[in-house]
N, C-alpha and C positions, 0 to 999 in steps of 0.2 A: 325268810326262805327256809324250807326246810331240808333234814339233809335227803329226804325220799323223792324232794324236788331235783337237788342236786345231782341226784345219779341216776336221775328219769333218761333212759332213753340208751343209759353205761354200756347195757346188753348187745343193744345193736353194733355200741362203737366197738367194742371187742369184736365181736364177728365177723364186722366187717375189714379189721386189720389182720385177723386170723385169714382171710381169705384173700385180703392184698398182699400178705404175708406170703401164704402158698401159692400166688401168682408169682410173683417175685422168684421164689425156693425154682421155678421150673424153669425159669426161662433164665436162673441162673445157673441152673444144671446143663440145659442147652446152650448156652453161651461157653460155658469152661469143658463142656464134653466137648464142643469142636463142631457141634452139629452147625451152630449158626455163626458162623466166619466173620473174624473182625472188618469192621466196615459196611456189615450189613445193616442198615434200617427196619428198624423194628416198629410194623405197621399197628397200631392201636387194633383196629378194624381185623383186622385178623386174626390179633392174637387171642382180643374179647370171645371173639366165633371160636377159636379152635379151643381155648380154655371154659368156656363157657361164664364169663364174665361180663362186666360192667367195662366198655371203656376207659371211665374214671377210676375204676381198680389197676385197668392195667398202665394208668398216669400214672398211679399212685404208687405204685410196686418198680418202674420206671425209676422213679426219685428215688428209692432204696438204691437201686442199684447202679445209679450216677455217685453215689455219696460211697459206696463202694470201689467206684471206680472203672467198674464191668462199660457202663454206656456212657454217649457223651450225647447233648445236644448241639446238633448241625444245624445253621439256616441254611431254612431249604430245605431239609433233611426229614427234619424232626429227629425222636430218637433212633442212631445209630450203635453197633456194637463198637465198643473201643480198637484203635487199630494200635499196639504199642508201639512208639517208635524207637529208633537208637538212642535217640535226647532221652525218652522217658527212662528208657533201660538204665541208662547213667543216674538218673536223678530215684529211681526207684530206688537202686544198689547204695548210692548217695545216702539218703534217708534210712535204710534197713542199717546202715553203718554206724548212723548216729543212734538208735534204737539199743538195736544188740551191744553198744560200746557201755549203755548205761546197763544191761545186763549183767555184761564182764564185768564192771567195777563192781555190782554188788554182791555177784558169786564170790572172785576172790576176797571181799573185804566179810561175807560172814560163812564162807569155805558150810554151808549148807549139806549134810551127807545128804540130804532125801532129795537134791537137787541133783547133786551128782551120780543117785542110783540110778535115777530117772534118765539122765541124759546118756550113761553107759546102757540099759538096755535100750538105747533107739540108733546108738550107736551100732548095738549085735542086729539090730532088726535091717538098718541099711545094709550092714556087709552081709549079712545073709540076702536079700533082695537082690545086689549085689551081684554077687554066687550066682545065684539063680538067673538073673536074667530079666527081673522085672524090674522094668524100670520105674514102674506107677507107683508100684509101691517106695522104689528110691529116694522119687521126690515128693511122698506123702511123709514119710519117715522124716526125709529131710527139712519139711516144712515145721513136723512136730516139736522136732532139735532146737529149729531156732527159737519157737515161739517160747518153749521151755525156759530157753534162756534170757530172752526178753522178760517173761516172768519171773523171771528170780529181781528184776526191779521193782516187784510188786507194786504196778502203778496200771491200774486199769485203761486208764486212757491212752498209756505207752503202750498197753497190747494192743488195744482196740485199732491206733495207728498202723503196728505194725502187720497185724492179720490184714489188713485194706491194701497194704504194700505187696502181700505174698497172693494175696488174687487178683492184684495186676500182674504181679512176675507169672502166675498160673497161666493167667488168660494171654501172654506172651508163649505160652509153648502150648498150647492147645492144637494148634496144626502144623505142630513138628510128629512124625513120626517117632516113636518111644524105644527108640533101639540105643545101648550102649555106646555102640559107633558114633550114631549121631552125636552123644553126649562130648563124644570126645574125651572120656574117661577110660583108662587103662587100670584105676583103682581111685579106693576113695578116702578122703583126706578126712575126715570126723574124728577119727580114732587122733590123730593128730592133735585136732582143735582140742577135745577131752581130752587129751594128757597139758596142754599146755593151760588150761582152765583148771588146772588143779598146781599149776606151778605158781610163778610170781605173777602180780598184775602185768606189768611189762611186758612178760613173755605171750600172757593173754590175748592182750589188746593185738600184738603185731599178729600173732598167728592167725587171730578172727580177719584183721585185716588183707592180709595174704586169704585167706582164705575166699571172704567176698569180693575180692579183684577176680578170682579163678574163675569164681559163678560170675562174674558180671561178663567175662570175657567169652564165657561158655554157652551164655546166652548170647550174645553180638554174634556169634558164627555160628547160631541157629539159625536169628533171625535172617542173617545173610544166607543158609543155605537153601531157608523157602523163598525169598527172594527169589531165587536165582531157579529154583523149583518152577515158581509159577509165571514167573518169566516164560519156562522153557513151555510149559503148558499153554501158553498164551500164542506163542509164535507158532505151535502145534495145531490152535484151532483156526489160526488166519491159511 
């Protein structure tokens, strides 16, 4: 066999994941913008029509983003959007803990500066968001932070985990409204976490951990406040 045999046909397979690819990119954009609301079923059939795809592309781009986290398969259902629950919240916050704790040990054990310049300007970038009032940018910044620090364990497969954690906690505040108030923050605690990420491990590990109790908790009385939102919207249209 030769190798002109061997890659008879490479072209196409590339193309064709370049295009289950950008099916995928869109209907993950729609999912985390909030357009298409957790629990929704995501009909093959239409979305083929409205992207102008192959139904098997939009199986295919489907499986991405089940392995992401974004859908899940229902029977009966087919694919749905992920609905996150309070279990999950626990068990996402859970897992981000054990992630980021292998970060902390290996920032404090090689005290890295280009790690820590890194994490100081995202640190000025949330208080300044902050300041201002934007929240998107808060928890874009704050997504950046941690991944940061997860990276400093220089283990590709620890990121790859923890980036699939932080777009399930995304797609948990996707139809929270993005005001301060909602966050239930008066101020923000980063600036905290970097001074104690440059102290003793000890002091490290507790602050992180104080610190993803705060988020875990801050998400729970999100979720609880849409909850209680579309409740009210429910009794509204009966």
């Amino acid at each position: 066999m030769t190798v002109t045999s061997l890659i008879a046909g490479l072209g196409a397979t590339i193309q064709r994941q370049s295009i289950t690819g950008q099916a995928a990119a869109a209907i993950r954009e729609a999912v985390l913008s909030g357009r298409v609301p957790p629990g929704t079923p995501l009909r093959e059939a239409a979305l083929a029509s409205e992207l102008g795809v192959s139904r098997n592309t939009i199986r295919e781009a489907a499986r991405i983003l089940e392995s992401e986290g974004l859908v899940r398969y229902q029977m009966n259902r087919g694919v749905v959007v992920t609905a996150i629950t309070a279990e999950d919240v626990r068990d996402i916050y859970a897992a981000r803990c054990a992630a980021e704790m292998a970060g902390v040990d290996a920032l404090t054990a090689s005290r890295d500066s280009a790690v820590y310049r890194k994490l100081a300007g995202l640190v000025e970038r949330i208080e300044d968001a902050f300041a201002r009032g934007d929240v998107a940018r808060v928890l874009e910044s704050d997504r950046l932070f941690h991944a940061t620090l997860v990276a400093a364990a220089d283990s590709p497969r620890l990121s790859r985990f923890h980036a699939q954690l932080q777009q399930e906690q995304r797609l948990a505040l996707t139809r929270a409204e993005r005001s301060s108030r909602q966050l239930g923050r008066t101020a923000d605690d980063h600036r905290d976490l970097l001074e104690a990420l440059r102290g003793s491990p000890a002091q490290a590990r507790a602050q992180l951990a104080a610190h993803l109790q705060t988020g875990e908790a801050e998400l729970q009385r999100l979720r609880d406040l849409l909850a209680q939102r579309n409740g009210r919207q429910a009794a509204d249209a009966r």
